[in-house]
C-alpha positions in Angstrom: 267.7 25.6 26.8 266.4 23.0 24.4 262.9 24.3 25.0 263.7 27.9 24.5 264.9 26.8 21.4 262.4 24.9 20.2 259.7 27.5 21.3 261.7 30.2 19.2 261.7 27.8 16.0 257.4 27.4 16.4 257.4 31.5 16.9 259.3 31.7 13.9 257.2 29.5 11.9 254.4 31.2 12.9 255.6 34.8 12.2 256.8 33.4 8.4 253.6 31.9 7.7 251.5 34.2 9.3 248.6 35.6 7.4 248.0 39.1 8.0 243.8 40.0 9.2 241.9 40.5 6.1 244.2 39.1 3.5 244.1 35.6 1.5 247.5 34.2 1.8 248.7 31.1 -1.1 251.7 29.3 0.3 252.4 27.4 -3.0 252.5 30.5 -5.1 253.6 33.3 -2.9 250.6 35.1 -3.2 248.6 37.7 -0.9 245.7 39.5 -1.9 244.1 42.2 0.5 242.1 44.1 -2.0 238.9 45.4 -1.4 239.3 45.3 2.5 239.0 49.4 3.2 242.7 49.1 4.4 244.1 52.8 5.4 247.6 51.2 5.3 249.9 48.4 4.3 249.3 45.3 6.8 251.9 44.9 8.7 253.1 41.2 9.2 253.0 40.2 5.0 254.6 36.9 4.8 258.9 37.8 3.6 258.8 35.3 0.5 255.7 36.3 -0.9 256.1 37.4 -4.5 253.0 39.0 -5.8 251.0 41.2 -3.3 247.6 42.6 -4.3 246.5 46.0 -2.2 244.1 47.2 -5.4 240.4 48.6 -4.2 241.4 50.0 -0.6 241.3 53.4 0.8 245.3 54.4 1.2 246.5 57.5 1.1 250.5 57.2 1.9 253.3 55.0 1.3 256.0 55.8 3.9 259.8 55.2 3.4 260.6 51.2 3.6 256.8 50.3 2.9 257.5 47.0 1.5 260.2 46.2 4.2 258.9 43.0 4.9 258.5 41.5 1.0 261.9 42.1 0.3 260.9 39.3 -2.5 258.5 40.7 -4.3 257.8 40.5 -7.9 254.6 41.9 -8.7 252.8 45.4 -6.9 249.2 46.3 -7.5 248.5 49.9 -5.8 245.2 50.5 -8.5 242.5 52.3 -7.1 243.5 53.5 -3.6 243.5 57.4 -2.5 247.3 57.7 -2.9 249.0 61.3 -3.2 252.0 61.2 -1.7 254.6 58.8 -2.1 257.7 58.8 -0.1 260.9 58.6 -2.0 261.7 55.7 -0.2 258.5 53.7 -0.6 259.7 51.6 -2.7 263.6 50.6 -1.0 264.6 47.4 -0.8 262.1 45.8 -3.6 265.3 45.0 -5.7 262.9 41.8 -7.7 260.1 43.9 -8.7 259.0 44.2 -12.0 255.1 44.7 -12.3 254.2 48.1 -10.7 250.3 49.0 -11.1 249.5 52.8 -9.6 246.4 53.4 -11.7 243.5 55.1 -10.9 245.2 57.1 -7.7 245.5 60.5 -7.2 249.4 61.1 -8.0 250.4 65.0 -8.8 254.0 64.0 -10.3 257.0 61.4 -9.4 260.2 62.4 -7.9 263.4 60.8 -9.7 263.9 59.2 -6.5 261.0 57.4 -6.2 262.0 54.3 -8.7 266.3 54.3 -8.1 265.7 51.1 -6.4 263.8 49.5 -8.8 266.2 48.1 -11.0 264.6 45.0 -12.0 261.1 46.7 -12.9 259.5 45.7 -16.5 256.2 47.3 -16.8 255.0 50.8 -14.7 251.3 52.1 -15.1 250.8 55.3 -14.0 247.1 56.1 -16.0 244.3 57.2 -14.4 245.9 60.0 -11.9 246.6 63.3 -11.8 250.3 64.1 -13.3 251.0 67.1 -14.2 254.7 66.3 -14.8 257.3 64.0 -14.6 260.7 64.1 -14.1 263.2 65.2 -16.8 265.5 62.3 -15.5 265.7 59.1 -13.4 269.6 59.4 -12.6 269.9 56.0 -14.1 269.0 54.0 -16.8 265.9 51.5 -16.4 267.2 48.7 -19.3 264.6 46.1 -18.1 261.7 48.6 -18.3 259.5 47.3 -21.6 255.9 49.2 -20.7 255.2 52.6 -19.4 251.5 53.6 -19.4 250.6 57.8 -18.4 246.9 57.6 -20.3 244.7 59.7 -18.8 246.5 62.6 -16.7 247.1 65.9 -17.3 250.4 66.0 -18.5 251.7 68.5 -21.2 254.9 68.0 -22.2 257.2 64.4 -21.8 261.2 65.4 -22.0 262.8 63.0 -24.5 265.4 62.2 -21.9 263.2 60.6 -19.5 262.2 58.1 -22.7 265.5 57.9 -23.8 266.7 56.4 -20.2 264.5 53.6 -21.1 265.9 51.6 -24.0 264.3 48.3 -24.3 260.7 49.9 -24.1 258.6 48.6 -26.3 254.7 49.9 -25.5 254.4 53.3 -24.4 250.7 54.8 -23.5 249.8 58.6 -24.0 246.8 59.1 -24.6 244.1 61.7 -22.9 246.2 64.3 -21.6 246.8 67.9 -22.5 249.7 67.5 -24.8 250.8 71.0 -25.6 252.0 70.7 -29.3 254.7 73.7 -29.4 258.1 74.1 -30.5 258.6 72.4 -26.7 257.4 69.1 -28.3 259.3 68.3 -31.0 262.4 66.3 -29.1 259.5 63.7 -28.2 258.1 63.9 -31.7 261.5 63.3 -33.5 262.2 60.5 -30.3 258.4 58.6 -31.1 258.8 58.9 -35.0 262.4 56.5 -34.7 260.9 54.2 -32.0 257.7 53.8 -34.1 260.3 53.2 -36.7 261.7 50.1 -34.5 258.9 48.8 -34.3 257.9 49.9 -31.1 253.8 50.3 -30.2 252.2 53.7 -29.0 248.3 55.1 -29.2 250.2 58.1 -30.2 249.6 61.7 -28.9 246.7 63.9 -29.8 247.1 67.3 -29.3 245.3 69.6 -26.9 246.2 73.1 -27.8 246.8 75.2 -29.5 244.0 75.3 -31.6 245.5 74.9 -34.8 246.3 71.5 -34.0 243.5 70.7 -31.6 242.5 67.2 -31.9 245.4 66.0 -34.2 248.0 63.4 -34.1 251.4 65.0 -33.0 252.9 62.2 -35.1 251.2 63.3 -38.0 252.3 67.0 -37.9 255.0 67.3 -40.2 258.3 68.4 -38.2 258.8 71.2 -40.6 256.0 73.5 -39.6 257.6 73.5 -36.0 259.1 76.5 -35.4 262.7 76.7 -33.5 262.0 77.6 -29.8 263.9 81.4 -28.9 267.0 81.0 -26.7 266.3 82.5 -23.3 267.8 86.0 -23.2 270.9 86.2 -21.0 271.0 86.8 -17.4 271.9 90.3 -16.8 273.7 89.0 -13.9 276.3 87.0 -15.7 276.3 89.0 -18.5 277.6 91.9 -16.3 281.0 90.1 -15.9 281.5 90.8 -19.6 280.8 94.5 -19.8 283.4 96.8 -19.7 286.3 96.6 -17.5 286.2 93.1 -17.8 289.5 91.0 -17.7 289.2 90.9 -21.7 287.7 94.0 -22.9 284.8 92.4 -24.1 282.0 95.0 -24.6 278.1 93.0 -24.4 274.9 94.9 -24.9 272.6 94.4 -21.8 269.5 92.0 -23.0 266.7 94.4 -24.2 262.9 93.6 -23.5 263.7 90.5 -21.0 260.7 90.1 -20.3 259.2 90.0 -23.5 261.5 87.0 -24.6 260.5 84.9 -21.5 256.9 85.6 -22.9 257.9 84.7 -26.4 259.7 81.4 -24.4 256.4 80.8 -23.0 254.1 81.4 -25.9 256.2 79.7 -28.4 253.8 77.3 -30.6 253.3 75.9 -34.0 252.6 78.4 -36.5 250.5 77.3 -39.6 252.6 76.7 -42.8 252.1 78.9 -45.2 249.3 77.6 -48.2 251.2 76.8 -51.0 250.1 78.4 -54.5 247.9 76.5 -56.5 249.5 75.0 -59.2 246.1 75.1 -61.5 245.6 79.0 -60.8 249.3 79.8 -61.9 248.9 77.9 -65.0 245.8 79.9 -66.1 247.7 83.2 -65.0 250.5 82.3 -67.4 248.4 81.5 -70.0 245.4 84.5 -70.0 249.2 86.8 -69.8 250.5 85.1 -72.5 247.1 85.8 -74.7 246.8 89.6 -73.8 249.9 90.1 -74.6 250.0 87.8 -78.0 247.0 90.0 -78.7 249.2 93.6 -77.8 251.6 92.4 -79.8 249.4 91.6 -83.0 247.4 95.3 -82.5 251.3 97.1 -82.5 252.3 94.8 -85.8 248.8 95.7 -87.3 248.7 99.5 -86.7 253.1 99.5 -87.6 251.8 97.8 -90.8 249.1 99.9 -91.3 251.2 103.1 -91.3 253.6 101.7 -93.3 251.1 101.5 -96.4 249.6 104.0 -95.7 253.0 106.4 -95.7 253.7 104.6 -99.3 250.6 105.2 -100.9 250.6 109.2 -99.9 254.6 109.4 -101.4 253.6 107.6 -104.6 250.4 109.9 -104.7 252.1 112.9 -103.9 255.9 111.9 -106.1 254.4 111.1 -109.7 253.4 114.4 -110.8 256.2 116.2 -108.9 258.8 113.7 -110.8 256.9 114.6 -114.7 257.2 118.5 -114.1 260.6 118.3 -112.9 262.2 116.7 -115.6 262.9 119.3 -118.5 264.8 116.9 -121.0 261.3 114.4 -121.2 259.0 117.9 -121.5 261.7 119.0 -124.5 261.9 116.0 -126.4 257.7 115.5 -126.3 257.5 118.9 -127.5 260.0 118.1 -130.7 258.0 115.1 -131.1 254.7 117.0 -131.2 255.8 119.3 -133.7 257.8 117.1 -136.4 256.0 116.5 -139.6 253.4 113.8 -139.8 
């Protein structure tokens, strides 16, 4: 019995300090690095306390449910530059302690909420270099320990501000080199990066990838008003059919018209440009050349109203004196009496 026992003790020595084949095991640090060995797979026998686990350079392509079984310890992940596309959404159970998680330069097409719910301890995720066309609107929980988040370099198009909101002691956030698509769709994260840059918090900001009248321009440099508010979606004929007539209340609804061409306006929606406002100098010269023609109007009506007016005097005092001489038979009388008294 007492040999049993101490046999059992030496196998379980060995098994927690075994090394796995092609791996560089550190006792004194916890720390295993099997990069750049063409593994296909996670090795199998990884030492249970080690802490930070280095897989970067290697050729895997999966991560099935309870990958990191063994490491129930660990601390620090580095994933960079292997062939993975699909992740289980239980890779990742059981790694309760980890807080560095490197996925860079894989070949990711989006994240399932899932995939990070037991992760509660993690601090910095980088996800650049992959090919992401979305990820999720939610994680079901809120990450409070997560500080950095890097997504450069996939082919994203729109973030949902929730997702960053779940994330409240973030700090650096990477964007950069994707195909942002700067419509009405974008301004939640706008408003969301605006107050966080506010905080004091660091991004390389988002440049815009369409449309093409803001191709190549910093979303945080578009002013929110020339964002236009995205149309409602147009009610669901279904549901809507519970409030047409004979309904419980009465309540008479017009069936949506043209359904389809308000998904399409959903769809479409972008920024429009702002109208140019008028220039300041050519409305001041407008004023003034109006002002002069009609100061100059003005003086020609005074002119010719003056003009008339003499004119009408002169003809009545031409035309009056004589008229007023031979009219007036007591002055022609008393000249004649004065003509004809003795000299």
């Amino acid at each position: 019995g007492e040999l049993l026992l101490f046999s059992s003790v030496i196998v379980l020595l060995q098994v927690v300090r075994s090394c796995p084949d092609k791996c560089y095991c550190q006792s004194s640090t916890n720390f295993v690095d099997c990069s750049q060995q063409g593994l296909a797979e996670i090795p199998s026998h990884l030492p249970p306390q080690t802490r930070t686990l280095h897989l970067q350079d290697n050729q895997i392509h999966h991560l099935p449910a309870f990958a990191f079984r063994s490491v129930p310890w660990l601390m620090t992940l580095n994933l960079s530059n292997n062939s993975l596309s699909n992740l289980a959404p239980g890779a990742f159970h059981g790694l309760q302690h980890l807080q560095v998680l490197n996925l860079t330069q894989n070949s990711l097409l989006s994240l399932e909420s899932r995939l990070f719910h037991s992760l509660p301890q993690l601090r910095e995720l980088d996800l650049s270099s992959n090919n992401i066309s979305h990820l999720p609107t939610s994680l079901g929980e809120t990450w409070e320990n997560l500080t950095i988040l890097a997504v450069q370099q996939n082919q994203l198009q729109q973030l949902d501000r929730a997702l960053l909101e779940s994330m409240p002691s973030v700090r650096l956030l990477l964007l950069k080199d994707n195909l942002w698509k700067c419509n009405c769709h974008l301004l939640g994260l706008k408003l969301w990066l605006e107050k966080f840059v506010y905080k004091g918090g660091i991004t390389d900001g988002i440049i815009c990838e369409s449309p093409d009248t803001w191709k190549g321009k910093d979303l945080l440099r578009i002013p929110h008003e020339l964002y236009q508010p995205c149309p409602l979606p147009a009610p669901d004929p279904v549901s809507s059919q519970a409030q047409w007539p004979g309904s419980a209340h009465g309540v008479v609804l017009r069936p949506p018209e043209n359904h389809n061409a308000g998904e399409r306006e959903l769809l479409e929606c972008e920024l429009k440009p702002k109208p140019r406002q008028a220039n300041l100098r050519h409305a001041i010269a407008t004023v003034i050349i109006t002002g002069v023609v009609c100061g100059i109007v003005c003086l020609m009506m005074l002119a010719a109203a003056i003009y008339g007016c003499t004119y009408a005097a002169i003809t009545a005092q031409y035309h009056g004196g004589p008229l007023a001489q031979t009219n007036d038979p007591g002055k022609v009388e008393e000249k004649e009496r004065f003509d004809s008294s003795p000299a």
